[in-house]
Structures are given as structure tokens and as C-alpha cells.
C-alpha positions as MATLAB code, in Angstrom:
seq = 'XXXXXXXXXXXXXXXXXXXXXXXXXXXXXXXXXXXXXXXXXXXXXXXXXXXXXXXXXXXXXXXXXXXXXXXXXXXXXXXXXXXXXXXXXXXXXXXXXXXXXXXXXXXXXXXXXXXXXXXXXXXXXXXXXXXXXXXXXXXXXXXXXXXXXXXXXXXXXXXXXXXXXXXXXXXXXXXXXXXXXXXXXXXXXXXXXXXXXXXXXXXXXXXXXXXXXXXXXXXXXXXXXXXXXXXXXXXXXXXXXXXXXXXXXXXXXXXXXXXXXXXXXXXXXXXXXXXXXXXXXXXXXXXXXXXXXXXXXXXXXXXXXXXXXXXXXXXXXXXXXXXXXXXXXXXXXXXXXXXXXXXXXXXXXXXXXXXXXXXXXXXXXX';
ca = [
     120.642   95.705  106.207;
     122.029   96.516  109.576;
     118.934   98.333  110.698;
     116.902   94.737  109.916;
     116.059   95.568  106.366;
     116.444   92.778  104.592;
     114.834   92.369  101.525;
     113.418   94.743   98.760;
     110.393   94.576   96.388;
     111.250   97.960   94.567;
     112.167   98.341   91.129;
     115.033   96.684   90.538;
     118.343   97.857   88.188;
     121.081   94.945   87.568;
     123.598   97.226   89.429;
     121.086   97.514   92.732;
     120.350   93.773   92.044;
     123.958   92.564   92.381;
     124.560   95.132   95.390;
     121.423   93.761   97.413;
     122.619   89.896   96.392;
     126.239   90.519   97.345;
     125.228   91.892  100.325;
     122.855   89.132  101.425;
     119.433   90.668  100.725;
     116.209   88.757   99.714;
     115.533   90.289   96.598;
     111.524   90.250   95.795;
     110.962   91.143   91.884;
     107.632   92.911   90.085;
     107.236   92.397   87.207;
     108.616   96.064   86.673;
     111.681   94.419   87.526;
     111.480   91.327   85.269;
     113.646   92.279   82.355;
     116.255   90.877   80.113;
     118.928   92.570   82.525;
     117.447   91.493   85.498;
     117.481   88.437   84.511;
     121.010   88.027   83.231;
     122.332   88.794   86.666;
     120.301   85.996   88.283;
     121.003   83.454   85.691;
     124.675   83.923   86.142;
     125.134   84.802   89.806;
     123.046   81.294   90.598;
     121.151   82.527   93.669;
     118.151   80.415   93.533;
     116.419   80.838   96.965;
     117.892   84.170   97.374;
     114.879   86.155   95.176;
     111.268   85.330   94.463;
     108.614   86.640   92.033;
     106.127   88.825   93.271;
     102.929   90.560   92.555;
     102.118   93.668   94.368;
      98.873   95.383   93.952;
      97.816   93.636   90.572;
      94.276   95.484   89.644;
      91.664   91.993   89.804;
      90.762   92.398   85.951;
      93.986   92.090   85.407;
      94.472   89.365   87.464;
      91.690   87.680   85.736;
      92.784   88.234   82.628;
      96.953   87.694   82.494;
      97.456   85.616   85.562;
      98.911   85.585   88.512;
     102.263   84.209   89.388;
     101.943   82.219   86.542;
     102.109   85.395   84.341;
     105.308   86.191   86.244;
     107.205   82.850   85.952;
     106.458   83.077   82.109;
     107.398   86.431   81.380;
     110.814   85.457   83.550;
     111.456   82.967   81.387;
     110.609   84.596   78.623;
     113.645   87.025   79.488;
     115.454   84.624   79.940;
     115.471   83.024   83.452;
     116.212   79.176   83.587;
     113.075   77.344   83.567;
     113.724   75.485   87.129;
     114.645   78.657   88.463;
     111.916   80.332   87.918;
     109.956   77.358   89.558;
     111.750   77.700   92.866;
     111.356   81.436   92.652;
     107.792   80.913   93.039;
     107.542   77.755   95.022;
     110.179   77.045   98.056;
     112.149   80.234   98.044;
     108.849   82.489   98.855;
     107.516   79.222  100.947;
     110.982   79.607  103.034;
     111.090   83.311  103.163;
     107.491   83.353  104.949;
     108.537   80.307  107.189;
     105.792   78.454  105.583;
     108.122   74.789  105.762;
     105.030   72.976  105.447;
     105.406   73.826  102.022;
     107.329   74.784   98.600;
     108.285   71.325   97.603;
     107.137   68.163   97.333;
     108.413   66.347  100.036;
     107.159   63.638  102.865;
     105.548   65.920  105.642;
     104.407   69.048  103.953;
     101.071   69.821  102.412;
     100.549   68.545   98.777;
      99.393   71.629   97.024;
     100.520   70.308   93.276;
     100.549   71.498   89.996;
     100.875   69.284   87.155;
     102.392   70.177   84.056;
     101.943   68.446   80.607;
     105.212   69.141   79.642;
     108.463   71.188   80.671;
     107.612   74.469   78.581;
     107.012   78.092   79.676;
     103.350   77.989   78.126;
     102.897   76.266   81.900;
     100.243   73.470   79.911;
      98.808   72.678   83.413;
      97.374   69.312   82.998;
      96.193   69.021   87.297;
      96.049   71.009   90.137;
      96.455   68.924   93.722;
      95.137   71.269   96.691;
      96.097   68.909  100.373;
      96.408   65.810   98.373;
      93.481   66.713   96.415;
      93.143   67.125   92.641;
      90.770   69.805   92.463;
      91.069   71.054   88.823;
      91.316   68.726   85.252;
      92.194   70.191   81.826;
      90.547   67.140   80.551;
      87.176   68.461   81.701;
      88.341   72.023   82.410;
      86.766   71.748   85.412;
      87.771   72.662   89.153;
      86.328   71.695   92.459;
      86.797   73.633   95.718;
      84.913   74.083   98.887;
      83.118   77.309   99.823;
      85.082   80.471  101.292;
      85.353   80.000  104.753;
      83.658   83.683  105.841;
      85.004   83.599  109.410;
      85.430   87.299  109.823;
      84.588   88.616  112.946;
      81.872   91.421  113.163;
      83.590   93.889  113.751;
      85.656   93.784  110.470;
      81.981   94.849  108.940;
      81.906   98.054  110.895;
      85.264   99.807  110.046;
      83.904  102.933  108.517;
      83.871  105.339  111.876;
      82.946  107.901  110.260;
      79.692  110.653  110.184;
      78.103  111.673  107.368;
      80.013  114.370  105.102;
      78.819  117.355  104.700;
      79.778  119.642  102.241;
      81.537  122.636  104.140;
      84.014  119.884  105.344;
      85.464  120.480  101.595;
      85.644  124.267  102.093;
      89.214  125.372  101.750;
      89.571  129.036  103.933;
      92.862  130.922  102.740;
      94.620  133.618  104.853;
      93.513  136.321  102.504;
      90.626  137.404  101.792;
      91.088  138.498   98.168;
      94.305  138.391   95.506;
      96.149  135.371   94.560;
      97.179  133.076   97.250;
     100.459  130.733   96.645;
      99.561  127.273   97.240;
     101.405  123.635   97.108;
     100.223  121.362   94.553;
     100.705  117.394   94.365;
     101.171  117.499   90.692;
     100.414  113.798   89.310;
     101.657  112.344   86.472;
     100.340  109.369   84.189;
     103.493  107.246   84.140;
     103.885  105.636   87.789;
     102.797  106.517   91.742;
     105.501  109.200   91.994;
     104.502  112.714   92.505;
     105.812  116.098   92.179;
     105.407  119.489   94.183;
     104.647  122.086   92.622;
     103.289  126.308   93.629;
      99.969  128.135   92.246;
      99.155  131.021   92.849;
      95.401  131.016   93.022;
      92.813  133.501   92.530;
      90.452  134.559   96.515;
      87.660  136.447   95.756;
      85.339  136.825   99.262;
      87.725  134.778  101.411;
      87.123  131.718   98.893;
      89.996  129.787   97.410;
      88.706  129.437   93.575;
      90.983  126.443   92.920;
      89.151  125.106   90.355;
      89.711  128.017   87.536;
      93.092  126.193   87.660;
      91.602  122.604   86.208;
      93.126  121.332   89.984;
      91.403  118.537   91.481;
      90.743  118.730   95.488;
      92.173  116.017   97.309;
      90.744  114.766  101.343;
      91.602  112.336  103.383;
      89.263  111.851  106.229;
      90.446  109.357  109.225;
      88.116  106.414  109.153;
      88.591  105.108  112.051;
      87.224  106.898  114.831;
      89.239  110.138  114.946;
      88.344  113.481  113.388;
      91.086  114.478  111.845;
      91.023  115.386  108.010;
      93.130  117.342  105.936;
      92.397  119.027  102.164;
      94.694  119.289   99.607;
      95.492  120.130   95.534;
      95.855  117.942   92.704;
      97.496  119.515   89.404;
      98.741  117.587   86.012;
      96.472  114.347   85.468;
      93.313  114.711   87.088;
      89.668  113.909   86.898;
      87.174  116.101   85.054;
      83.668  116.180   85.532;
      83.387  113.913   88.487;
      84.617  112.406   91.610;
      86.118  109.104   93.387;
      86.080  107.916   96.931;
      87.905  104.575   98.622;
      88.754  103.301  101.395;
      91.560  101.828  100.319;
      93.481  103.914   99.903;
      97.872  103.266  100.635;
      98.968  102.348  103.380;
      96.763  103.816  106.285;
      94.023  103.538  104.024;
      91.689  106.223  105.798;
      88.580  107.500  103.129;
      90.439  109.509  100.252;
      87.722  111.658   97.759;
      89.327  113.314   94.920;
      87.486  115.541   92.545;
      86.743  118.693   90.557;
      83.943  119.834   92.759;
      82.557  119.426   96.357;
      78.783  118.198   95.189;
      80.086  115.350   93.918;
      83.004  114.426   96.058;
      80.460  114.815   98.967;
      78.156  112.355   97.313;
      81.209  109.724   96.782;
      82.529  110.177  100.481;
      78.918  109.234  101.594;
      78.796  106.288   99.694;
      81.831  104.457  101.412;
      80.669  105.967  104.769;
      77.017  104.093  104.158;
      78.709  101.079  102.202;
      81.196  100.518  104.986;
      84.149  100.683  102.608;
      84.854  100.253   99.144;
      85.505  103.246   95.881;
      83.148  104.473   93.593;
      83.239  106.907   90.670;
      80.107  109.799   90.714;
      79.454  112.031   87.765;
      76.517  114.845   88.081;
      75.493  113.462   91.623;
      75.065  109.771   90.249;
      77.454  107.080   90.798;
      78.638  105.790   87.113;
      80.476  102.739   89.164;
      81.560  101.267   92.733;
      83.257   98.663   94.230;
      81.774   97.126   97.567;
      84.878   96.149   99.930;
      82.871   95.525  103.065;
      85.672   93.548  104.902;
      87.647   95.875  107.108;
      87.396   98.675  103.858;
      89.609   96.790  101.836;
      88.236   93.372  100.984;
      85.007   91.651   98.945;
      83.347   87.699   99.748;
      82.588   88.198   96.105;
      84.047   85.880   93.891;
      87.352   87.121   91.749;
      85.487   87.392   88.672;
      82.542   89.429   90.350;
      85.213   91.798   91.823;
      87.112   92.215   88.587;
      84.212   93.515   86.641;
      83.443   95.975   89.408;
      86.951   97.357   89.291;
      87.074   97.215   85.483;
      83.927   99.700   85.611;
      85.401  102.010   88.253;
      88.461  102.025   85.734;
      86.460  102.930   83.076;
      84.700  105.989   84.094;
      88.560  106.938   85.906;
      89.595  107.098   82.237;
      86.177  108.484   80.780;
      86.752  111.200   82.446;
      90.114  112.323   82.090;
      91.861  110.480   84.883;
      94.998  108.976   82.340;
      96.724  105.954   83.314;
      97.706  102.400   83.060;
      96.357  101.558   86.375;
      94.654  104.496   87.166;
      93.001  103.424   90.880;
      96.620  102.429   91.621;
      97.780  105.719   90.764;
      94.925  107.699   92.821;
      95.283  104.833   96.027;
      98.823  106.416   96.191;
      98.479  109.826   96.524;
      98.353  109.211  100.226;
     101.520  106.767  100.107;
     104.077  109.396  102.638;
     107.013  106.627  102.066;
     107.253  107.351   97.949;
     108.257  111.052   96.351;
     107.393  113.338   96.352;
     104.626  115.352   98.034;
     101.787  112.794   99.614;
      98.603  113.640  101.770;
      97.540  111.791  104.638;
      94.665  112.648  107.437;
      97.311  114.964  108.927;
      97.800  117.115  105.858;
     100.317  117.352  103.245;
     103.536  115.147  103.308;
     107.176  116.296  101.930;
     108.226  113.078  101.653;
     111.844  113.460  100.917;
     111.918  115.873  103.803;
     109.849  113.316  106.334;
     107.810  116.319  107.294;
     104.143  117.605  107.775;
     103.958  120.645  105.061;
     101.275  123.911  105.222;
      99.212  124.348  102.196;
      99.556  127.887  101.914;
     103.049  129.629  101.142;
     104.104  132.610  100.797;
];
């Protein structure tokens, strides 16, 4: 707090949540952090305005499917969060945190971006939606009315992908010995969340070549994307991909082009893809790509509708899990391998990150 850190979107624990309230701190909760407990401690501490609800990340099929905010504000009142509290959470208090006065209430002066319900019930039976003094959407006709997406990106958010072709060598890992086992660090991944674990191999050299893959490891690069040429290669143990490879651009929080795979044919044929797409991820199996995602806006964003963008990312899902990849989220879990601010061992364009340490690691020990 003294440093100017003043508010907190992690996972929350009632004990952390009373420390960060008593102490002044905006409290931002995931729904990670929506629980019976959770919500106990805001119901009887009364902080409305002090905390919001939050989504962070949400993978657009899910989004499609569960909701938005709207899924949040349920499932907090579901566990047990006062109905009008849960309102504010995700009207004025976020509207205030963001200095957006204009809005969060409906009051003389601010915009009149309204949503009607039918009734005062956690089902949320939306009956209108106002957008500027607008109704744009009727349950009565299930219909909705809103003006075309204003695309007023400038050009050069279309050309973000600085990159050259890939060639395969780049994916060459050189050891310091030329035969023997070499002791490497691994980013071992697990299924459960974005946290990772280091871990040492010792892996077979035969002719100066690292045969990592006699392991099951995945090979991990990061390649900067915007105009520099550094790269670095790393190891992927625990819960990887099998029989394939996946390349992105976005990719947390520098979001430089990550490929992960089990071998260099087809990681070089994903890399290319977002270099000659100009940003986006796609899964290729056998040279072919099984499914992609075009994010042509500065690497990270589609002019496709939400719909259009969820079924893309459902597919590139899909053949995650087809082949092998396990997770609840699973392009979540692979975005983060090159988060350096979460444990434990992270991989950026600079190489391999001890996280806990806040230093640049080798690849190689002894």
C-alpha cells in the first residue's frame, strides 16, 4: 500500500480479504474468489464501494455461454452476497474506481446505460437494456439493436508481427557436451492453475544434440515480435502436448510469439502461421493446422463478432485437449508460461525466469 499498490485481483482468502479491507485496499474479486467465505466477510464488514466483481481472462466460449458479469453477480449472490450489493459491486464501485463518474448510477448528468429487471431476483430476468438513453434490447421480442463496431484502428495496429520467417534450426537446442546426459531446468506444468514448478533432467546428447524429446518434454520459444531478435528456448515437463504444436501471440503479459510443442516440424509450421497471419494461435498436427484463431489487431484482438471468436477458440481448445494438453482452460494455462510475475519458473524472449528469485536463469546446470 505504501509503495502505491492499492488494490488486488488475486485469489482471495477471508483472512487476506479482511487484511486488504482494514487496511484500505480496493479489493477486485474472480470468481476464484467468490465463495461462501468470501462472501461472509463482505456481507458483514458492509464495504460496498470498497470491492468489485471482476472477470479476468474469461476464454470467449465461455463468455458466450455462462455470462459475463452477470454470471458473477449471480454466483455472488448465490453465496450469499446481499442482492443490492452485488449491484453496486458491478455498477458504481468499478464505475468510481476507473474514474468513469459519467457513470454507475442512474443519476441527472451521467450516461443512461440501463438495465431493466423484471423483478428483484438473482435469475437477473432482464426485461430492457437502455444503451445512452436508448433501449437497444427487448425480451418481449428477444431482440437487440446496436450500431456497427466502430473499426477506427490505426494501420499500424495491423502490422505488429515484426518478425521473419522461422526457420527450423532457430529450434535447435546446442548443449555444452557433446555426448552423456546433460542436467537441464524444466518448467514442469501442471493441470490445476497457471502456477509452475522447476524441476532438473538429466537428458540424453548423442552428436552434440540435446534428445529432449525421449523424455515426453515439450520445447517451449518465445520469439520477440516486435522488432528485436532476441529469442530464447526452453523445456516443458508434466502436462504437455503430444503429437502437435501451438503458436500465439498472445501470449502473458509481453505477449511476444510463444510455440510450444513435441517437435520442431510442427512448431515451425505454427510460428509461421502467426508471423503470416499477423497475430493470433493455432493448433498444427502432422504439418496441418487442426484450428486457429485470427487476432489481427495489435496480436491480441479480432473485428469478428463474439460468437465468431468463441467458436474459433472453442476449436483451438479442442485439439489442446485432443492431444494431451489437460486442463480447464487450457490456452490460459499455455498463455502463462511466459507470465515472470507468477511461480515458479516462467520463460520470456530473454530466457528462463526464476520468478521467486526475480532473476534470468541458464538452461543448462550442472
Amino acid at each position: 500500500m505504501f509503495a502505491g499498490v492499492d488494490s488486488d485481483h488475486c485469489m482471495q482468502s477471508p483472512e487476506g480479504l479482511e487484511d486488504r479491507l482494514s487496511m484500505g485496499m480496493f479489493v477486485e474479486l474472480q470468481e476464484s474468489s467468490i465463495t461462501v467465505e468470501n462472501m461472509a466477510v463482505l456481507r458483514n464488514q458492509g464495504c460496498d464501494g470498497l470491492f468489485s466483481l471482476v472477470t479476468d481472462d474469461v476464454p470467449p466460449d465461455k463468455l458466450t455461454k455462462a455470462g459475463h458479469l452477470d454470471f458473477l453477480m449471480k454466483l455472488a449472490i448465490e453465496k450469499g452476497l446481499p442482492f443490492e450489493s452485488a449491484i453496486i459491486a458491478t455498477t458504481l464501485s468499478p464505475a468510481m474506481r476507473m474514474g468513469f463518474r459519467d457513470r454507475g448510477a442512474i443519476a441527472p448528468g451521467k450516461i443512461a446505460d440501463i438495465v431493466f429487471l423484471r423483478e428483484r431476483s438473482k435469475d437477473l430476468p432482464v426485461t430492457w437494456v437502455m444503451k445512452k438513453g436508448k433501449i437497444v434490447y427487448s425480451s418481449t421480442n428477444n431482440s437487440c439493436t446496436l450500431d456497427p463496431l466502430d473499426k477506427s484502428f490505426n494501420d499500424k495496429f495491423y502490422r505488429t508481427i515484426n518478425t521473419l520467417p522461422i526457420e527450423e534450426k532457430l529450434f535447435r537446442i546446442e548443449p555444452p557436451i557433446k555426448e552423456g546426459y546433460q542436467r537441464c531446468r524444466v518448467i514442469e506444468k501442471n493441470p490445476a492453475n497457471t502456477s509452475t514448478k522447476e524441476i532438473f533432467v538429466d537428458l540424453p546428447v548423442k552428436v552434440g544434440e540435446l534428445l529432449w524429446q525421449e523424455a515426453g518434454l515439450n520445447m517451449v520459444a518465445v520469439i520477440n515480435r516486435y522488432g528485436g531478435d532476441s529469442y530464447a528456448l526452453g523445456l516443458v515437463g508434466g502436462n504437455v502436448i503430444r503429437g502437435g504444436a501451438f503458436a500465439s501471440s498472445y501470449a502473458h503479459d509481453h505477449h511476444n510469439l510463444l510455440v510450444i510443442g513435441d517437435n520442431v516440424r510442427d512448431m515451425t509450421t505454427a510460428a509461421n502461421w502467426v508471423v503470416k497471419s499477423q497475430g493470433g494461435m493455432v493448433f498444427v498436427s502432422e504439418g496441418e493446422t487442426k484450428a486457429c484463431l485470427h487476432l489481427p489487431i495489435g496480436g491480441l484482438l479480432s473485428e469478428n463478432c463474439a460468437h465468431e471468436v468463441a467458436q474459433a477458440s472453442a476449436a483451438v481448445k479442442d485439439a489442446l485437449l485432443n492431444h494431451g494438453f489437460k486442463s480447464s482452460n487450457p490456452i490460459m494455462s499455455i498463455c502463462t508460461i511466459t507470465l515472470p510475475v507468477s511461480p515458479a519458473l516462467k520463460i520470456t524472449d530473454k530466457g528462463l525466469v526464476d520468478t521467486l528469485k526475480v532473476q534470468i536463469v541458464p538452461l543448462f546446470t550442472s
